[in-house]
C-alpha beads as a LAMMPS data file, in Angstrom:
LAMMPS data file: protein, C-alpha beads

209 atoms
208 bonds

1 atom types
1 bond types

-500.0 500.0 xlo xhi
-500.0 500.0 ylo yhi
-500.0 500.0 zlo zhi

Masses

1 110.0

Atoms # bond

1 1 1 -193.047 -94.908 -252.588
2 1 1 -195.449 -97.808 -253.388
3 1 1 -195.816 -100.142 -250.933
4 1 1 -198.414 -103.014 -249.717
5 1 1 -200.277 -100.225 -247.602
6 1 1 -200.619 -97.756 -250.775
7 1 1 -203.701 -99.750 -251.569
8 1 1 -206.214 -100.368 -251.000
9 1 1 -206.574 -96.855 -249.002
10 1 1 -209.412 -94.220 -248.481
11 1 1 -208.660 -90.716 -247.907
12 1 1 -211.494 -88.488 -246.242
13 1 1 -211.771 -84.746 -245.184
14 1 1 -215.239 -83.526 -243.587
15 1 1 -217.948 -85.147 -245.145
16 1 1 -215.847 -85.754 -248.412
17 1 1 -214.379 -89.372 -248.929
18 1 1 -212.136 -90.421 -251.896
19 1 1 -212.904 -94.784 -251.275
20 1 1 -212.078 -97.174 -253.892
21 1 1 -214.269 -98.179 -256.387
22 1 1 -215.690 -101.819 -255.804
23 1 1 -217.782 -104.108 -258.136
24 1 1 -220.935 -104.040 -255.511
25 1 1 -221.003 -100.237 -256.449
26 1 1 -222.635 -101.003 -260.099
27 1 1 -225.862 -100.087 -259.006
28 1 1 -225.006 -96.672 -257.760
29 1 1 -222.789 -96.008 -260.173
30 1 1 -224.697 -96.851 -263.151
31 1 1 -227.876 -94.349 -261.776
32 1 1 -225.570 -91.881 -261.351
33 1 1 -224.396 -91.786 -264.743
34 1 1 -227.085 -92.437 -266.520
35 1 1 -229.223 -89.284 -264.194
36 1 1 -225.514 -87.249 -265.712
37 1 1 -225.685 -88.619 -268.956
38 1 1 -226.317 -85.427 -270.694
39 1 1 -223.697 -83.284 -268.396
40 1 1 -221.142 -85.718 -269.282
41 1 1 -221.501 -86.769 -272.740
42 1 1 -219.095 -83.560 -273.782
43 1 1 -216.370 -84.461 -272.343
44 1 1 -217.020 -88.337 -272.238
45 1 1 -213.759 -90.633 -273.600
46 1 1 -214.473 -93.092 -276.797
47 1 1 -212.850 -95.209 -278.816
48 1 1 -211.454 -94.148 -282.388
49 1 1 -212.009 -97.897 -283.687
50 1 1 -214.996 -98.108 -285.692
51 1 1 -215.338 -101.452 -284.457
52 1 1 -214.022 -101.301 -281.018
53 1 1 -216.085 -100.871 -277.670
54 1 1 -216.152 -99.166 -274.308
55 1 1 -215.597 -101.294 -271.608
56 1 1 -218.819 -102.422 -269.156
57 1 1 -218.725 -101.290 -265.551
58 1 1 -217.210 -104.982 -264.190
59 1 1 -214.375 -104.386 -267.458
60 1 1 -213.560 -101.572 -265.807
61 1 1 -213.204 -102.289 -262.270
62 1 1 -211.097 -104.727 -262.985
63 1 1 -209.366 -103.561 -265.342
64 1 1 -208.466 -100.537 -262.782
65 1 1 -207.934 -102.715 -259.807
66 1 1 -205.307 -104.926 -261.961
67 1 1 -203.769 -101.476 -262.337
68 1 1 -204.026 -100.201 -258.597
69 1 1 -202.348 -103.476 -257.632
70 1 1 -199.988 -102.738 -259.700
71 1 1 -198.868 -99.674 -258.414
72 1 1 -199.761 -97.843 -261.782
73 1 1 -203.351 -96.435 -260.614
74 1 1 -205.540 -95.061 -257.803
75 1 1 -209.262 -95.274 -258.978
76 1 1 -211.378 -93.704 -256.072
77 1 1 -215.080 -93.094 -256.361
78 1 1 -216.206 -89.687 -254.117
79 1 1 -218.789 -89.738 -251.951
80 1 1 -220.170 -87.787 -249.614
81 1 1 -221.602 -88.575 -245.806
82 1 1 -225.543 -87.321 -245.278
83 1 1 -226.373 -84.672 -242.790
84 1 1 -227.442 -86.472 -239.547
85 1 1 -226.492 -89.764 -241.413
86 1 1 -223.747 -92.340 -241.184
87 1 1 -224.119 -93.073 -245.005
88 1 1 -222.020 -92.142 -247.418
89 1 1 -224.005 -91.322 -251.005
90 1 1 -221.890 -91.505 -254.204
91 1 1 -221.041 -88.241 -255.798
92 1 1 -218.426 -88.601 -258.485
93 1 1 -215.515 -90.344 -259.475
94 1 1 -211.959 -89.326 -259.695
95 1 1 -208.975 -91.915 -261.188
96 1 1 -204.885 -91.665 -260.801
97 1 1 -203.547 -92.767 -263.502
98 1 1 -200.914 -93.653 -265.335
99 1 1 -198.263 -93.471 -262.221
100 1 1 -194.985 -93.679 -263.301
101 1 1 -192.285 -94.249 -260.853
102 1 1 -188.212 -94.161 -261.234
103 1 1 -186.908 -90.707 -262.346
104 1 1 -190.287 -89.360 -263.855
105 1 1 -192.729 -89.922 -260.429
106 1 1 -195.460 -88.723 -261.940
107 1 1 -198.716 -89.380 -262.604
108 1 1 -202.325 -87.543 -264.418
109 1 1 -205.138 -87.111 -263.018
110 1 1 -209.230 -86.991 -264.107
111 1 1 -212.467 -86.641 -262.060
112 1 1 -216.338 -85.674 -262.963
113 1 1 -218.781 -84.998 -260.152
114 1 1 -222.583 -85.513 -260.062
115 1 1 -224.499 -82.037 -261.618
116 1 1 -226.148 -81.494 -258.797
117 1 1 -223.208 -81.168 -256.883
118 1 1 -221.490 -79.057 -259.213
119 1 1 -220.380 -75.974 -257.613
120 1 1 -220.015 -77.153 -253.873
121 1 1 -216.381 -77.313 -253.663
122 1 1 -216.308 -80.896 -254.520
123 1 1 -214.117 -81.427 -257.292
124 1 1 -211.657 -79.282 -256.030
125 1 1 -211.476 -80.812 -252.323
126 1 1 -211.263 -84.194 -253.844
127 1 1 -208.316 -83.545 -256.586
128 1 1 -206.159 -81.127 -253.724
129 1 1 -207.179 -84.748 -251.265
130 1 1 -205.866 -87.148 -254.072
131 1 1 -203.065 -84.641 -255.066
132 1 1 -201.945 -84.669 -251.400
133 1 1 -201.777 -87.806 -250.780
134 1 1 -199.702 -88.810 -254.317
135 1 1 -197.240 -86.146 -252.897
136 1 1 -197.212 -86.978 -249.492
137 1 1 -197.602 -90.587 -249.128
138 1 1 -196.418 -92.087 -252.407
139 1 1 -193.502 -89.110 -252.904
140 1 1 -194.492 -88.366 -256.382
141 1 1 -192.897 -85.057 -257.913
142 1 1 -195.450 -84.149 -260.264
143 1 1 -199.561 -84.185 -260.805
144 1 1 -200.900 -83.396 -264.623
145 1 1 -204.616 -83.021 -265.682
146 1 1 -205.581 -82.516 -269.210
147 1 1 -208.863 -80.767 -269.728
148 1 1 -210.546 -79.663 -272.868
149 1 1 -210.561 -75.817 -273.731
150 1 1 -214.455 -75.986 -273.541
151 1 1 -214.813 -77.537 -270.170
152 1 1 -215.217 -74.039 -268.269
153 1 1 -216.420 -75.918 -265.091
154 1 1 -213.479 -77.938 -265.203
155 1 1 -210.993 -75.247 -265.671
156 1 1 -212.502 -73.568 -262.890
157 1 1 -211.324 -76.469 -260.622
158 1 1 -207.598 -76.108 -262.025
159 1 1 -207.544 -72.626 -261.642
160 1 1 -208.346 -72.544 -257.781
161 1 1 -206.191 -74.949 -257.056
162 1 1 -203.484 -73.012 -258.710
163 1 1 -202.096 -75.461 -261.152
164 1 1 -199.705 -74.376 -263.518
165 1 1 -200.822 -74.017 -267.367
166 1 1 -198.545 -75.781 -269.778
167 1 1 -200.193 -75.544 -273.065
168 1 1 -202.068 -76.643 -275.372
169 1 1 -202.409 -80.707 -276.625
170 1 1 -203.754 -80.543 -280.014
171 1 1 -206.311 -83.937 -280.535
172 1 1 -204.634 -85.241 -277.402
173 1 1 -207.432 -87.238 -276.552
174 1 1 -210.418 -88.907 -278.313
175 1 1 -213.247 -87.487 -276.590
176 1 1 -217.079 -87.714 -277.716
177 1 1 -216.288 -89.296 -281.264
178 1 1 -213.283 -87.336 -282.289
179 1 1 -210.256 -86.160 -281.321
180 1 1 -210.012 -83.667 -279.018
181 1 1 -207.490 -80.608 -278.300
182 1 1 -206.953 -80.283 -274.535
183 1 1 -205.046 -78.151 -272.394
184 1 1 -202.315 -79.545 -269.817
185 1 1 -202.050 -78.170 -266.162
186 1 1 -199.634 -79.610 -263.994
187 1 1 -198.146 -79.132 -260.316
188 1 1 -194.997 -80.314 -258.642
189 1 1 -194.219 -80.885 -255.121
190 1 1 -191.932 -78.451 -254.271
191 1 1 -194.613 -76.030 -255.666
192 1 1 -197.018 -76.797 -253.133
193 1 1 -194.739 -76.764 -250.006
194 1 1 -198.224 -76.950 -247.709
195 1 1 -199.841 -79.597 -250.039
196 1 1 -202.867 -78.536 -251.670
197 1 1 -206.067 -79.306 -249.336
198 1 1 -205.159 -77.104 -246.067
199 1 1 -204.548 -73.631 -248.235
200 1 1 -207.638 -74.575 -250.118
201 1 1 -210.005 -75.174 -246.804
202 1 1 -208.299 -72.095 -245.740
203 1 1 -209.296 -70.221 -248.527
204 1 1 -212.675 -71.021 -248.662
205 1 1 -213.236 -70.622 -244.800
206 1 1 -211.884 -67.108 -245.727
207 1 1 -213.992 -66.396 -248.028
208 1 1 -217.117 -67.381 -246.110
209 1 1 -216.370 -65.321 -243.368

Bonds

1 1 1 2
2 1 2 3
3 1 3 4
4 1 4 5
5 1 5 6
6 1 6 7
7 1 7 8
8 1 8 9
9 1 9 10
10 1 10 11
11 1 11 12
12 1 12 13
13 1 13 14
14 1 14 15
15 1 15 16
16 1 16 17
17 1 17 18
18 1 18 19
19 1 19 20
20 1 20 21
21 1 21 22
22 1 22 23
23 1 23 24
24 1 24 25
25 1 25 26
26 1 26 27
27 1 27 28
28 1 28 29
29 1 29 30
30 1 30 31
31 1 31 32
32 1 32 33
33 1 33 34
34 1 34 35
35 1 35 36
36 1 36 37
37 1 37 38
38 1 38 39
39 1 39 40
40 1 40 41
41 1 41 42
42 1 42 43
43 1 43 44
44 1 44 45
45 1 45 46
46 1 46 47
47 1 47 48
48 1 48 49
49 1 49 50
50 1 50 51
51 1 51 52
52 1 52 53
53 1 53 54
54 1 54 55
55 1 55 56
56 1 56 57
57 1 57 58
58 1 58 59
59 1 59 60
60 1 60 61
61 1 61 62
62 1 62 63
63 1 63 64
64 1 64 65
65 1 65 66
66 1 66 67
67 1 67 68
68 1 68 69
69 1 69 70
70 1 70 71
71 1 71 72
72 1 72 73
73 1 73 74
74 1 74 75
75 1 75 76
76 1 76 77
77 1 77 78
78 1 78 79
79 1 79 80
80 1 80 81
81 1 81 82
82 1 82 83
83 1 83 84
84 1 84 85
85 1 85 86
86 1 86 87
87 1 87 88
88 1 88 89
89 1 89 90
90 1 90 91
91 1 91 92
92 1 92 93
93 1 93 94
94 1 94 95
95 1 95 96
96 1 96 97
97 1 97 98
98 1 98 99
99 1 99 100
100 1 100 101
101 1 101 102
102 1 102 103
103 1 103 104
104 1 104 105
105 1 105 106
106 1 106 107
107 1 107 108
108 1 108 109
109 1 109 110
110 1 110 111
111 1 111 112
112 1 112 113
113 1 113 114
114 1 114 115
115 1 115 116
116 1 116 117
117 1 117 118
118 1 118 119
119 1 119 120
120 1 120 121
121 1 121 122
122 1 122 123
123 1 123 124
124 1 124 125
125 1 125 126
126 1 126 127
127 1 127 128
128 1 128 129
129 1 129 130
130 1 130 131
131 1 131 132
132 1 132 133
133 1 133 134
134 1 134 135
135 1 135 136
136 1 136 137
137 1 137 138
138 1 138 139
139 1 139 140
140 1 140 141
141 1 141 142
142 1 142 143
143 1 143 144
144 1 144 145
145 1 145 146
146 1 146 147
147 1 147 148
148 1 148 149
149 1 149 150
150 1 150 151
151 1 151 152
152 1 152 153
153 1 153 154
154 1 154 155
155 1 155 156
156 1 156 157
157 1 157 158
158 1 158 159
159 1 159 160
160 1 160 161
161 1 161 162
162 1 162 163
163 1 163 164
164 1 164 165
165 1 165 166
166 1 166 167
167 1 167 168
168 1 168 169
169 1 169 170
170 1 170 171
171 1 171 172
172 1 172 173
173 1 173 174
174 1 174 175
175 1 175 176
176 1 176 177
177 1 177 178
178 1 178 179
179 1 179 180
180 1 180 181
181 1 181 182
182 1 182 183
183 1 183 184
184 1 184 185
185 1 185 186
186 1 186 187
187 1 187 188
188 1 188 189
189 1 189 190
190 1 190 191
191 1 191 192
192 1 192 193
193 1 193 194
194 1 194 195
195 1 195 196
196 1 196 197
197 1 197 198
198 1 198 199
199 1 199 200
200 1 200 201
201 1 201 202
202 1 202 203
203 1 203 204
204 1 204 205
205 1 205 206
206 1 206 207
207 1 207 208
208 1 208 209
């Protein structure tokens, strides 16, 4: 359950950290998207209002910290630590959201992860290390991501993680100036007995042997 040590909190395995996102981080975060720009822009949220706006990077941070307070989000950035370095170098971004508590305990879940990145095991290690630790620490019962049909690098990340398909949302979402069909994946606890990160290091140990 929620409690004055949910957050702030960072959650780290290897060189991967999930840390949350701060306002000092605009820098970094604003080179990193704008170098992605391109291998974003499908999949990138907008608003349906002709006259309405995104919000700016300081809009959002506080707009998600009002929320993490609040026990209704988790907005991490990832990063990952340099060889030989102590420094951490930010790699992506992945946001809890919408946590609902009482008889639901549930919550969805979004990421993207730097292009040049892509393919390294990243996005997966960081959703099974958020997924984990909504299950485990906070007890909630069930984990949703919505992705759309197109996103093949995406649905890659779903499928070895082994969540459970659940459909298709038509124009769920508005999503680079219209609205969007998606499909829902989802996991509950008692699904995942192990949690999600330790059969997934497994795995991939496995397979590199």
């Amino acid at each position: 359950m929620w409690s004055a040590s949910s957050w702030p909190v960072t959650l780290r395995t290897g060189a991967l950290s999930l840390r949350p996102i701060r306002h000092r981080d605009k820098a970094a975060w604003t080179a990193l998207r704008h170098r992605n720009a391109q291998w974003l822009a499908p999949w990138e949220a907008s608003n349906p209002d002709p006259e309405g706006f995104l919000p700016t990077y300081h809009q959002m941070v506080r707009s998600l910290s009002a929320q993490a307070r609040a026990g209704s989000a988790l907005p991490f950035l990832i990063t990952e630590q340099e060889p030989g370095s102590r420094e951490d170098r930010l790699v992506g971004q992945l946001t809890v959201s919408g946590i609902t508590w009482g008889s639901a305990m549930t919550a969805t879940l979004g990421y993207w992860v730097d292009s040049d990145r892509a393919g390294h095991g990243i996005a997966p290690t960081a959703v099974a290390l958020a997924t984990d630790y909504c299950f485990g620490d906070l007890g909630l019962h069930r984990m949703e991501i919505n992705i759309r049909p197109e996103n093949r690098a995406s649905l890659r990340v779903v499928e070895k993680l082994s969540f459970r398909d659940e459909g298709l949302r038509p124009r769920y979402l508005h999503i680079a100036g219209q609205w969007a069909d998606h499909r829902s994946f989802a996991l509950t606890a008692e699904e995942v007995p192990r949690g999600l990160l330790t059969p997934w290091l497994e795995g991939r140990q496995a397979r590199s042997d």
